[in-house]
N, C-alpha and C positions, 0 to 999 in steps of 0.2 A: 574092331573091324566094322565098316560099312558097308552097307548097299543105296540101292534106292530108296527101299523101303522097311531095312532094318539093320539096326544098331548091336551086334550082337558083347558083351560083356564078360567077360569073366575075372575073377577074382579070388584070392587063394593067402594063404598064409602061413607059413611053417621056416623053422630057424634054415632049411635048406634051399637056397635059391634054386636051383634044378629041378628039386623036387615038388616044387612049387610051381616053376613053369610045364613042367608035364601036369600034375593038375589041371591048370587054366587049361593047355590044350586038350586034355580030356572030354572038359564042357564048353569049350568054345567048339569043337569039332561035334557032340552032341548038338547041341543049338543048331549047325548047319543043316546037320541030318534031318534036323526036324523039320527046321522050311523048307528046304528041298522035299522033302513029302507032301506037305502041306503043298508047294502051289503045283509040284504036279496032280496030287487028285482034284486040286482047282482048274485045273486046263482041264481035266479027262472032262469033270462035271460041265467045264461048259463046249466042249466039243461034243461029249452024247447027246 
């Protein structure tokens, strides 16, 4: 998955295709979470 500003990745391995795509979505949807944190307390920091 893309943005502007970042490339997010996941990658996973097991004899069951399924179960290997819910992995990836696991930490692909992790990752999101995290920038979405990340540039909102970057907007709070430069709006206070």
């Amino acid at each position: 998955m893309q943005t502007r500003r970042l490339t997010i990745h996941g990658r996973e391995e097991t004899s069951d295709l399924y179960a290997a795509i819910d992995l990836v979505m696991d930490k692909v949807e992790q990752q999101v979470r995290k920038y979405k944190t990340k540039t909102r307390l970057q907007r709070r920091r430069v709006k206070g």
